[in-house]
C-alpha positions in Angstrom: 32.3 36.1 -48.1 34.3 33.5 -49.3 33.7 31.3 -51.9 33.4 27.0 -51.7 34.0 27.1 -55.0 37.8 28.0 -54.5 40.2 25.4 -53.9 41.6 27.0 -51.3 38.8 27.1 -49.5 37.7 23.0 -50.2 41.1 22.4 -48.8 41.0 24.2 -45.3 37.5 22.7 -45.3 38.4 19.0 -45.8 41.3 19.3 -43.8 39.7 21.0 -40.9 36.8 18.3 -41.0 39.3 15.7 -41.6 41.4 17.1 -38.3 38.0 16.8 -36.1 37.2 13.3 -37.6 40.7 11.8 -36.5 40.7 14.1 -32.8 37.0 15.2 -32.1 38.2 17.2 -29.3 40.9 19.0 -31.0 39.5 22.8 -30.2 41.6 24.6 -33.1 40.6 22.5 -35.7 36.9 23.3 -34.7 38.1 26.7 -34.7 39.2 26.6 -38.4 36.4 25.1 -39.1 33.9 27.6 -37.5 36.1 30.4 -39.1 35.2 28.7 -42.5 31.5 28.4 -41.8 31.4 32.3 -40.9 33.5 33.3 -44.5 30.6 31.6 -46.4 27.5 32.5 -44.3 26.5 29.1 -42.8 26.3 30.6 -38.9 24.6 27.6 -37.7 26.9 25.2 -38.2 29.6 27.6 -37.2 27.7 27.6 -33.6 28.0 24.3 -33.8 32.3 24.2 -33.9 32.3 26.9 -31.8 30.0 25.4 -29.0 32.7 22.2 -29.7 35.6 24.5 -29.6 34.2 25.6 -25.9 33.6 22.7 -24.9 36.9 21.1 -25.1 38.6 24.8 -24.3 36.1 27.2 -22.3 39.0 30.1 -22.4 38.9 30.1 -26.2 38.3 34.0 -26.7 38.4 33.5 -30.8 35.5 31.0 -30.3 33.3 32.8 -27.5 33.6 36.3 -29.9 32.5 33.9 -33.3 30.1 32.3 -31.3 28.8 36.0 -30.7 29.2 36.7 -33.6 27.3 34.0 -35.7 24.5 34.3 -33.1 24.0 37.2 -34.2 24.0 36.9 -37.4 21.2 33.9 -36.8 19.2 36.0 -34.5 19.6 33.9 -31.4 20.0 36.8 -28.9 18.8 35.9 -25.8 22.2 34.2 -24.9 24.9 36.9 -26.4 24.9 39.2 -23.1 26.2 36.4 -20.7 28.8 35.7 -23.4 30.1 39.5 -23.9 30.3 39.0 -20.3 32.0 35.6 -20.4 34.2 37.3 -23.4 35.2 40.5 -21.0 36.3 38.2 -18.2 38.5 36.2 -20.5 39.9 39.6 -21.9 41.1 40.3 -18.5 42.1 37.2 -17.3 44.4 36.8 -20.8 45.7 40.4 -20.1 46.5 39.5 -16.1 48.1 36.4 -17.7 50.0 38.3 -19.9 50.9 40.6 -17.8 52.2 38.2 -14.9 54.4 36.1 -18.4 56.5 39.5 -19.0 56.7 40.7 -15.0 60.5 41.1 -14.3 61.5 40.0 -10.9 65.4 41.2 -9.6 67.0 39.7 -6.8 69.8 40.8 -5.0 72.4 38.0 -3.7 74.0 38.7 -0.5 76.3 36.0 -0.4 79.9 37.1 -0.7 81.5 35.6 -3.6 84.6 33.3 -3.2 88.2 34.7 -4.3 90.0 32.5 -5.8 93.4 31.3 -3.8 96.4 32.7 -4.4 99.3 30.2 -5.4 
């Protein structure tokens, strides 16, 4: 667990808040931010970012596993199923996306090529 006391950690703090203060919206910065709640044990306020997070990005794997994560930790169960569910699909959807990103594709050209005239 990580410790507020650090100054380190009261820097990623304020400037993750300060990042959601200026662009409410902005889902990494509530990701940081949730990441930082989880290091020093406040889960319910890490739901909080990461509920944000989803809200403005519903593919965000690193915030539906936290949000798993801290629910847990909370004892909030009743919801984590549908989201290892929710978590799996975006697993395979990222590898399919993946996948399709590094997928070579050759292509023969049949046109014959010009020679270039003789003087």
């Amino acid at each position: 667990m990580a410790s507020e006391a650090t100054p380190d950690f009261q820097l990623a703090m304020r400037s993750a808040k300060k990042a959601i203060a200026l662009q409410p919206t902005l889902a990494a910065a509530c990701g940081v931010l949730a990441k930082l709640y989880m290091e020093n044990g406040q889960y319910q306020e890490a739901i909080e970012q990461c509920r944000k997070s989803l809200s403005s990005d519903p593919k965000d794997l690193t915030a539906v596993y936290r949000l798993i994560q801290a629910l847990r930790k909370t004892g909030q169960k009743q919801e984590i199923p549908e989201l290892l569910q929710r978590l799996a699909q975006l697993r395979e959807q990222a590898t399919q996306d993946e996948r399709e990103r590094y997928r070579y594709k050759l292509f023969e050209d049949d046109t014959p090529t010009k020679q270039p005239a003789k003087p």
